[in-house]
C-alpha positions in Angstrom: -16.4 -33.9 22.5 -16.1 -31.9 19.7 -14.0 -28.3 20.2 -15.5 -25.6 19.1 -13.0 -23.0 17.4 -13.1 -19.2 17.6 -12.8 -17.2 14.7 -9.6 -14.8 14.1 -12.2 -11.8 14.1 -14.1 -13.3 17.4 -11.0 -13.2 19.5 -9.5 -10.0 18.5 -13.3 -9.0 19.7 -12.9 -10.9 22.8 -9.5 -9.2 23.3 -10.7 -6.1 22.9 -12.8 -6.3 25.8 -11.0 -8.1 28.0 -8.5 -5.5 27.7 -10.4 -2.4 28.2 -12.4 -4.5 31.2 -9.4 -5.8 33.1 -7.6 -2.1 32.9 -9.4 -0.6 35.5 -9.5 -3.3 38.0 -5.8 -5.4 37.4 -2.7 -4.5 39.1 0.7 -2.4 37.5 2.9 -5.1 37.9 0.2 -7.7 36.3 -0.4 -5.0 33.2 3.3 -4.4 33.5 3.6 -8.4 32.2 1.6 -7.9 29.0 3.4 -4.7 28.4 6.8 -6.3 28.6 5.4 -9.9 26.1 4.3 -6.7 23.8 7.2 -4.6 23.8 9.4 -8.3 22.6 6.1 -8.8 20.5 6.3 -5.5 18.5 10.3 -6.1 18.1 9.2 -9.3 16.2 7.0 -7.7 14.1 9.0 -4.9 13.3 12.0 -7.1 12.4 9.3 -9.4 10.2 7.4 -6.8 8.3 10.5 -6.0 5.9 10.3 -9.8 5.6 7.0 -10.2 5.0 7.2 -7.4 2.2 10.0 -8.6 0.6 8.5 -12.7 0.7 4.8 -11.4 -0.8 5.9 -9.0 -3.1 8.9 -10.3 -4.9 7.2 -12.9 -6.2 3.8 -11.8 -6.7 5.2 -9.3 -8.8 7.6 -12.1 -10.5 4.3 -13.9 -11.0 2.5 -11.2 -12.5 4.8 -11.4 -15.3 6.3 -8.2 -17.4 2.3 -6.2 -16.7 3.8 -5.7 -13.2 5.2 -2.6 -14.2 2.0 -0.7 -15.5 0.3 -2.7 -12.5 2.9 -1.1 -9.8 1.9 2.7 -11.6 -1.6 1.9 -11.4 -1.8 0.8 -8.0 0.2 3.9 -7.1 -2.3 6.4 -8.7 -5.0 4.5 -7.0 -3.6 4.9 -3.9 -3.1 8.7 -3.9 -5.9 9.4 -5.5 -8.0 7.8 -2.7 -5.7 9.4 0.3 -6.2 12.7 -1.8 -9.9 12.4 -1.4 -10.2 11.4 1.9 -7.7 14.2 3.1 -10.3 17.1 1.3 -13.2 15.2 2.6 -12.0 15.5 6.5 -10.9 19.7 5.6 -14.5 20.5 3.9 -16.1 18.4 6.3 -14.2 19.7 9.5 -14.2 23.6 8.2 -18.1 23.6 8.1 -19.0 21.3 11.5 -15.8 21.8 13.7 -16.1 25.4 14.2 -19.6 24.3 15.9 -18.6 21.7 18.0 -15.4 23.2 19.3 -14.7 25.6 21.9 -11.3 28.0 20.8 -8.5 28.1 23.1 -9.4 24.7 24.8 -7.1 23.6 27.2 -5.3 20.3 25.6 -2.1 20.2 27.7 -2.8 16.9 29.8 -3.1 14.6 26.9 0.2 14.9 26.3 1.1 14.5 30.1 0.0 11.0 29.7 1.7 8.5 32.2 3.6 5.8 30.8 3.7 2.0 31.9 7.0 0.5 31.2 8.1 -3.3 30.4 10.0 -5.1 32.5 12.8 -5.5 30.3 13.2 -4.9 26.1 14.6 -7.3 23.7 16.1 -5.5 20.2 15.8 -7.2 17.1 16.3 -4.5 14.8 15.2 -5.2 11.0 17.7 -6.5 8.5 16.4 -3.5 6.1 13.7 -0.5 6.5 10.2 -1.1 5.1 10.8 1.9 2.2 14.4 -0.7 1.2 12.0 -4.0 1.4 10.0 -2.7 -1.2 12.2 -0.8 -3.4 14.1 -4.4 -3.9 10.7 -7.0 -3.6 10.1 -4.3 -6.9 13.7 -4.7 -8.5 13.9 -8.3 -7.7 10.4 -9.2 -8.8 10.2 -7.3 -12.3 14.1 -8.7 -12.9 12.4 -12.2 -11.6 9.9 -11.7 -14.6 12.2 -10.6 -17.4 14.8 -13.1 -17.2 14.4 -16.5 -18.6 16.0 -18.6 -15.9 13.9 -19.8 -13.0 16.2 -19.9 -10.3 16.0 -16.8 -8.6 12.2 -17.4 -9.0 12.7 -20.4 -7.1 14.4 -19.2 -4.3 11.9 -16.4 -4.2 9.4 -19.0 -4.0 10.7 -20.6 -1.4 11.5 -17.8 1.0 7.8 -17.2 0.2 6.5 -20.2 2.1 8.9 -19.2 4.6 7.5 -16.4 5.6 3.6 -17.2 5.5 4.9 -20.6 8.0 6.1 -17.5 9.8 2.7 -15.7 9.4 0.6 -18.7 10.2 2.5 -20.4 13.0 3.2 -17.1 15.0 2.4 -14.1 14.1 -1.7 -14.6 13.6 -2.0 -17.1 16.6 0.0 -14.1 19.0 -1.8 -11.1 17.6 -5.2 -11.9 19.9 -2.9 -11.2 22.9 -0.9 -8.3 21.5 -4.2 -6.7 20.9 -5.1 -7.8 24.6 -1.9 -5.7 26.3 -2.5 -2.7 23.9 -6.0 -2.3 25.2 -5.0 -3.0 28.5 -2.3 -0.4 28.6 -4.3 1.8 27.4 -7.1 1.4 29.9 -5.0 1.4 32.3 -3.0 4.6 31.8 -6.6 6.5 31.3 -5.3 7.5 27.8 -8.6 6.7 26.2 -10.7 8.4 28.8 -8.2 11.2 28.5 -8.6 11.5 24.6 -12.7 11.1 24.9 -13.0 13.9 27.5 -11.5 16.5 25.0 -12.5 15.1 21.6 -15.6 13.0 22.0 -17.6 15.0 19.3 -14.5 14.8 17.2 -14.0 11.4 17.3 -17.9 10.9 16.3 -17.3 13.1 13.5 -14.2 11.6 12.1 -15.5 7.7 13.0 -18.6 8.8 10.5 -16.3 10.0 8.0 -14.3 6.7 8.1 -17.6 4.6 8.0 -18.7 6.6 4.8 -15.3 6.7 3.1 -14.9 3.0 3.1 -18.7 2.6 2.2 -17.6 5.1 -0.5 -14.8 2.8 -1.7 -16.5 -0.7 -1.7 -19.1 0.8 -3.7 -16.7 2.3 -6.5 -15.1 -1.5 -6.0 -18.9 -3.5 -6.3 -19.8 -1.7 -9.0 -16.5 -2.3 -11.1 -16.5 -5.7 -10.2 -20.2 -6.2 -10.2 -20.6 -7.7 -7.0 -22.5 -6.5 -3.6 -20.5 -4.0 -2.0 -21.5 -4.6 1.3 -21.0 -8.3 1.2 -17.6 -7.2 0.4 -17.1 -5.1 2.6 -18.3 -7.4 5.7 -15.7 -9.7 4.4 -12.8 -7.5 5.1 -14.3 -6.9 9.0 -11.4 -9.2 10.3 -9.1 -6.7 8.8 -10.4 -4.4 10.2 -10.5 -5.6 13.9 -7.3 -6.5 13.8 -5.7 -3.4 12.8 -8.0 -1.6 15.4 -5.8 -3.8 17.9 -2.6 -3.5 16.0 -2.7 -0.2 15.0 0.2 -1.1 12.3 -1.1 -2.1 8.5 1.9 -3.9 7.7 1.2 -6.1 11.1 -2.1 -6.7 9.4 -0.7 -7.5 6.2 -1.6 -11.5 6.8 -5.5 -10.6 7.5 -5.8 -8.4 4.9 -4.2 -10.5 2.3 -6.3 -13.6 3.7 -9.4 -11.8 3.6 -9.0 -10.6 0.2 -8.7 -13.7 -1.6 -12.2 -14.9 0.1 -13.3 -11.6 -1.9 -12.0 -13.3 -4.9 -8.7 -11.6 -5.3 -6.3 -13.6 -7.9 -3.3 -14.7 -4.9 -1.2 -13.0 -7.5 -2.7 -9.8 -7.2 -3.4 -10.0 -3.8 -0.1 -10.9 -3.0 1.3 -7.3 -5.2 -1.2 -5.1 -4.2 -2.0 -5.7 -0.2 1.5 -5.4 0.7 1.8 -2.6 -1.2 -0.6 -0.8 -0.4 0.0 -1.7 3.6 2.8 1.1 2.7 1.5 3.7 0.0 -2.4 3.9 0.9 -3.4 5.8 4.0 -6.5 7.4 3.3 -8.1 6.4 7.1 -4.6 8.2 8.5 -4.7 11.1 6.2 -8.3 11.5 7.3 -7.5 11.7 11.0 -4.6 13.7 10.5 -6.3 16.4 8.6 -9.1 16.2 10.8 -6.8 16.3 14.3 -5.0 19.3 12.4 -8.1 21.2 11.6 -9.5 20.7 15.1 -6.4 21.8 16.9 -5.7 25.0 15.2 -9.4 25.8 15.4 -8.8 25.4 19.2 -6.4 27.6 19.0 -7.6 30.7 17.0 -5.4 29.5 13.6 -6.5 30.4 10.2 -7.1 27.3 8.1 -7.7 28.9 4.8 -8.4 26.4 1.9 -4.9 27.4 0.1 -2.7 25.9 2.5 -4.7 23.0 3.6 -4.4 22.2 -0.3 -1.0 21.9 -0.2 -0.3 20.2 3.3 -2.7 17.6 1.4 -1.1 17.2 -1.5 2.4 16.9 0.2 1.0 14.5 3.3 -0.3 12.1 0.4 3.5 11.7 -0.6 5.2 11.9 3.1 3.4 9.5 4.3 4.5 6.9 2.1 7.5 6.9 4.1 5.4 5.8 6.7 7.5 2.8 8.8 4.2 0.6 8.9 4.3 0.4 12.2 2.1 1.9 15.2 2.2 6.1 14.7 5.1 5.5 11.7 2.1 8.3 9.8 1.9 10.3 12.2 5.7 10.2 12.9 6.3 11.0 9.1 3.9 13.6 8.4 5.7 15.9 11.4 7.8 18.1 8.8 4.7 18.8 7.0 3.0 20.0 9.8 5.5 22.1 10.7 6.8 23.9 7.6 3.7 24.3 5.9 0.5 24.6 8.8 3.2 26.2 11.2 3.0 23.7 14.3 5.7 24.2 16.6 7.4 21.4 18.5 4.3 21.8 21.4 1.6 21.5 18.8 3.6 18.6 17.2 3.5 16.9 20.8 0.3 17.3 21.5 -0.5 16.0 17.6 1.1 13.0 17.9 -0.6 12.5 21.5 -3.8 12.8 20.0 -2.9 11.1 16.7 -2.0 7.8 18.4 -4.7 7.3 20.9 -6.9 7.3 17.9 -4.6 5.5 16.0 -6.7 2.5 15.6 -9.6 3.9 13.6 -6.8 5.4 10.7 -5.2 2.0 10.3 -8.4 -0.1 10.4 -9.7 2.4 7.8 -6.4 1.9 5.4 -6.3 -1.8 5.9 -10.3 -2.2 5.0 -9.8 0.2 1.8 -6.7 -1.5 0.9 -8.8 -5.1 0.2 -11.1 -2.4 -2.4 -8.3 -1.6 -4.2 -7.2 -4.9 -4.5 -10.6 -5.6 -6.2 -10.1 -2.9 -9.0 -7.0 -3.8 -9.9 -8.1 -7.6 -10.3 -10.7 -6.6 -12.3 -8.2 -4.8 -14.7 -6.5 -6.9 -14.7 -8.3 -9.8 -15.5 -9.0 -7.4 -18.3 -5.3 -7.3 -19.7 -5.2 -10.9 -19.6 -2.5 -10.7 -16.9 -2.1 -14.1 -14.6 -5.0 -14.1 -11.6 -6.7 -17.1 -10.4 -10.7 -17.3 -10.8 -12.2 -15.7 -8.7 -15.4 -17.8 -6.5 -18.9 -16.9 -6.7 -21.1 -15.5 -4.5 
């Protein structure tokens, strides 16, 4: 008989479901099972992701060859330049339909009152290096790599490079279906979904719209620089996508993302510089919801939210979050200092933020992820242009 195989994107669909269908009828101690394979699951993968960074990047940058420089800068701009956008897109957006939807002085307390399922038991693996280290030396490493004349450090980079995508191929992708599977099913089960949709419902509509249009937005900038059909594109990067709804981590993602990429016709080189990369310094989806989340809470409230502040907690959320862990709620977690000294949220507000912030996780990261494989495209196309080292890409 001949076995039939299931996409990546079909079962992180199938996932998905499962795990918001079994929540309300399975048992604690049967949920409690999943939670304890994820909680040793999420170790792994935060002990891999500085890994993974520093196995991609050195060497695609090494490969790249001395334009890595000018591409790292360019890349960079990119990147803020789109979080930029889609931070003043969810402000003018929110200011003019969230005063209509929202009800001031709602009561919000419960959300952050959600109960918490525990593992059995925890296994630490802490990373060898954080994710801001892994890429601050894949950047050393790979433009010394391309500037020396010598190949072996090239080699060894090489070869710690097939290391990690055996390690990307033989455990992380074939696991992350049931990862995905325990994260919904926590979150079934613990009503933090239902708790979040009660209160925000209209909110979430609003900001999922936003996210749909943005990355619409993006792939047609990309389709028309590199002359192809943006939504054909942009349906190629839906496995991405799914997988960081589940994952709620872009670095996690990282193997998706780059996979799916190079079906777009992303050079491995590039693909390989600017996914990882990005996985860090481009999060336009979370600055969307976090701006958003922001807007609608102090509008609950009675704040002011003039235009003049929202400016600069913009501008200065763009560059916090870079420091971003890459892991599930690292934005949220590092955009907490910014919220506080410049919109005024005291350490309640900044509860009830990050309550909101990571129930909704999903949607941010899916939306970074999506837009990173976009970005990818431009800077393939330049440089193509340059003459730096990509591969052909297929056609359509």
């Amino acid at each position: 008989m001949k076995i039939i195989k299931i996409g990546l994107l079909a079962r992180i669909i199938i996932a998905i479901i499962l795990g918001v269908l079994l929540g309300f009828i399975l048992p604690i101690p049967f949920v409690r099972i999943f939670i304890t394979f994820n909680s040793i699951f999420s170790e792994l993968l935060t002990f891999s992701i500085p890994l993974i960074i520093v196995g991609l990047v050195t060497i695609a940058i090494a490969d790249i060859g001395k334009g890595a420089g000018k591409m790292l800068l360019l890349t960079a701009v990119i990147a803020y330049g789109a979080t930029l956008f889609s931070g003043f897109l969810a402000y003018f957006t929110g200011a003019n339909i969230f005063p209509k939807l929202i009800d001031t002085d709602s009561s919000l307390e419960h959300i952050s009152n959600i109960e918490e399922l525990l593992p059995y038991f925890t296994v630490k693996i802490p990373p060898l290096m954080n994710v801001m280290t892994a890429l601050i030396f894949s950047f050393v490493a790979g433009l010394g790599i391309a500037n020396i004349k010598t190949n072996a450090l090239k080699n060894v980079a090489q070869e710690f490079q097939l290391v990690i995508i055996k390690l990307i191929n033989k455990v992380i992708i074939p696991l992350l279906p049931i990862y995905i599977f325990g994260i919904f099913l926590n979150m079934t089960k613990t009503g933090q979904v239902a708790s979040v949709l009660l209160v925000f419902a209209k909110i979430i509509g609003v900001i999922f719209i936003l996210h749909i249009f943005l990355l619409v937005f993006q792939f047609v900038i990309a389709g028309g620089i590199v002359r192809r059909n943006p939504f054909r594109l942009l349906y190629r990067m839906l496995p991405a996508y799914f997988t960081a709804l589940g994952t709620q981590s872009s670095a996690a993602t990282i193997p998706v993302t780059l996979e799916q990429t190079e079906k777009n016709g992303v050079s491995k080189d590039v693909a390989g510089f600017v996914i990882p990369l990005c996985a860090t310094i481009h999060l336009s989806g979370s600055t969307m919801k976090i701006v958003a989340c922001a807007l609608a809470l102090m509008i609950m409230q009675g704040m002011s939210f003039d235009f003049g502040t929202f400016a600069g907690f913009i501008f200065m959320l763009g560059i916090t979050m870079v420091a971003a862990p890459g892991v599930p709620g690292g934005a949220i977690m590092a955009s907490l200092g910014v919220l506080q000294s410049i919109l005024g949220f005291d350490e309640s507000a900044q509860a009830l933020m990050i309550a909101l912030y990571i129930a909704m996780d999903s949607f941010g990261t899916a939306c970074n992820v999506t837009g990173d494989g976009a970005i990818a495209l431009i800077i393939d196309k330049i440089a193509k242009i340059t003459k730096v080292k990509t591969t052909k890409a297929p056609v359509e």
